[in-house]
N, C-alpha and C positions, 0 to 999 in steps of 0.2 A: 195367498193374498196377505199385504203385508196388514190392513186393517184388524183381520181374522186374528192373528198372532198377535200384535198390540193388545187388542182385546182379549184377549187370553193372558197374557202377561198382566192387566190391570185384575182380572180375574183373582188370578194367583193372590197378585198384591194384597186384595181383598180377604183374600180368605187367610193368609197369613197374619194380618191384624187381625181380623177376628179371634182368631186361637193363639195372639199372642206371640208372635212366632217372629219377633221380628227382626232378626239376623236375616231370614231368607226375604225377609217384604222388603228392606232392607235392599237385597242383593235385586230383587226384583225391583225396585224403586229405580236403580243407577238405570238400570234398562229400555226406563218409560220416562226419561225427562224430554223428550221429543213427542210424546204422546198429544199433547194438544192441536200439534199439524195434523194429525189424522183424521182428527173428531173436531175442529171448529166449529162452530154453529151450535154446537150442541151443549150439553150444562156436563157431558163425560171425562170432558177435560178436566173440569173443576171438580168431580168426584174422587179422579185419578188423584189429581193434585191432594185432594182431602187425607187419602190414604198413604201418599207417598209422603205426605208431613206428618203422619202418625208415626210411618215407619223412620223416618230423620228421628224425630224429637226424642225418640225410643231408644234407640242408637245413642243419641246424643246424650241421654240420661248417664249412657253406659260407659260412652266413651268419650267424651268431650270434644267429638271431633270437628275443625274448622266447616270440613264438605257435609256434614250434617247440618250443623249450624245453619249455613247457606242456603240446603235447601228447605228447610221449614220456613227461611224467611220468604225467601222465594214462592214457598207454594200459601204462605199466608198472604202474601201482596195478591198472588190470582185467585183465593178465596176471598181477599175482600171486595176487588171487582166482581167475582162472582156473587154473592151477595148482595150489591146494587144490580145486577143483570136479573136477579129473579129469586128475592130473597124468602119466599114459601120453601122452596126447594132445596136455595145453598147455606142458609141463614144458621143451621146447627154444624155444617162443618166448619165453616167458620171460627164459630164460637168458642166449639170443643179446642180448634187448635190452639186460637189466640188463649184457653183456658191453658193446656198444656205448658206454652211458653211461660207463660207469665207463671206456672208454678217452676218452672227451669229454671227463670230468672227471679226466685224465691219472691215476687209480687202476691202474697198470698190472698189478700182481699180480693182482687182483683181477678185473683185466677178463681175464687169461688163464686164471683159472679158471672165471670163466662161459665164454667159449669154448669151452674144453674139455667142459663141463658141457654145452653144448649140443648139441656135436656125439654128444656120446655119447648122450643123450636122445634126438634126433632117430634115432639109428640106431635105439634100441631099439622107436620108434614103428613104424619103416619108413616116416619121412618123408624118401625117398634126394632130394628134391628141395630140401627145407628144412634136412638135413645139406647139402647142400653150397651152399647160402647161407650156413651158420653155415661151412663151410669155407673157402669163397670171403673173406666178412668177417674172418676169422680170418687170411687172407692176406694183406689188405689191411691188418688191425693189422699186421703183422710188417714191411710195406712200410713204413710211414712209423716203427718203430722202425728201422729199414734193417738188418734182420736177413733178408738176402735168401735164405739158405738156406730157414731156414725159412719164407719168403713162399713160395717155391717147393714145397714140401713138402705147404703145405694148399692151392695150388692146383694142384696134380698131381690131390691127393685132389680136390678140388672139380670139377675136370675127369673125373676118374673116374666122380663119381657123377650128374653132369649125363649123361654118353653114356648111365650104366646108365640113366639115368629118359628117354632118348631127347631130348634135349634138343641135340640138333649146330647150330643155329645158334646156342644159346649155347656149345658150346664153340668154335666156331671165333671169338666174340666173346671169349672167354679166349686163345687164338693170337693172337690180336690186339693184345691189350690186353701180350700178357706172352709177346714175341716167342721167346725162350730156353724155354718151355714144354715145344714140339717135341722137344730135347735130353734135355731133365732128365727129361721122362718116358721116353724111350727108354734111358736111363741108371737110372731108376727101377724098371722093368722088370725091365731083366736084374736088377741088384742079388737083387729078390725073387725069380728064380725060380733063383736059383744055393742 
């Protein structure tokens, strides 16, 4: 059934941004650009779209490529109708991308108010897996501003809400990645509960 497999390939896509991975979301991306004929009606297209702009803008960081370029704008044009279609739901993909771009195209104000926009959207959904994608990402901006404080801060949060959505082998892929993590959350803690 070709549904079956589309959805399995958006699958894929999914968990490939999740872990970062995004050569293969990426390859999975070119795949699913016909994916919204499948799923009309439904808000899957624009999830798909959410992901397959994660996996461009990523690439795009890497490589500068025209076909990346293209399609983040592309799939930012069908998250912003999505968005007016049912914006409880699509309102932090959105955000996150339009936050993404706008740090590609060095708008940096800008891109930390999408951030912030998204992560607060995403909480409101109770998307605690896709808040801390927008938190994680938001970390990752603050890194190559080398504002490591606050790199640390949204990946505390990010790490948080990865464990709360059960998610430990990506947070021990964030230990990893951001070896001082262990610390600063341990120091993060107390802080709050004093």
């Amino acid at each position: 059934n070709i549904t079956i497999a589309e959805h399995s390939k958006c699958l894929q896509l999914m968990v490939a941004c999740i872990f970062c991975d995004y050569e293969f979301a990426w390859k999975m991306s070119e795949k699913l650009d016909q994916f919204h004929q499948y799923f009309s009606g439904s808000i899957l297209p624009y999830i798909c779209a959410f992901y397959r702009g994660l996996a461009a803008i990523s690439m795009l960081n890497m490589t500068k490529s025209t076909q990346c370029s293209g399609t983040v704008k592309s799939c930012l044009k069908q998250l912003r109708k999505g968005r007016k279609v049912s914006p409880a739901n699509l309102s932090h993909h959105s955000y996150l991308l339009e936050a993404e771009y706008a740090a590609f195209r060095k708008k940096y104000t800008q891109a930390e108010k999408f951030y912030l926009m998204a992560i607060e959207k995403a909480a409101l959904a109770g998307a605690i897996h896709e808040q801390a994608i927008a938190c994680e990402r938001f970390g990752a901006y603050h890194l190559l501003r080398e504002n490591h404080d606050a790199t640390y801060e949204q990946i505390i949060a990010a790490h948080r809400l990865y464990m709360k959505w059960g998610a430990r082998p990506k947070c021990e892929m964030l230990k990893n990645k951001y070896p001082r993590l262990g610390e600063r959350a341990v120091i993060n803690v107390r802080m709050h509960s004093i």
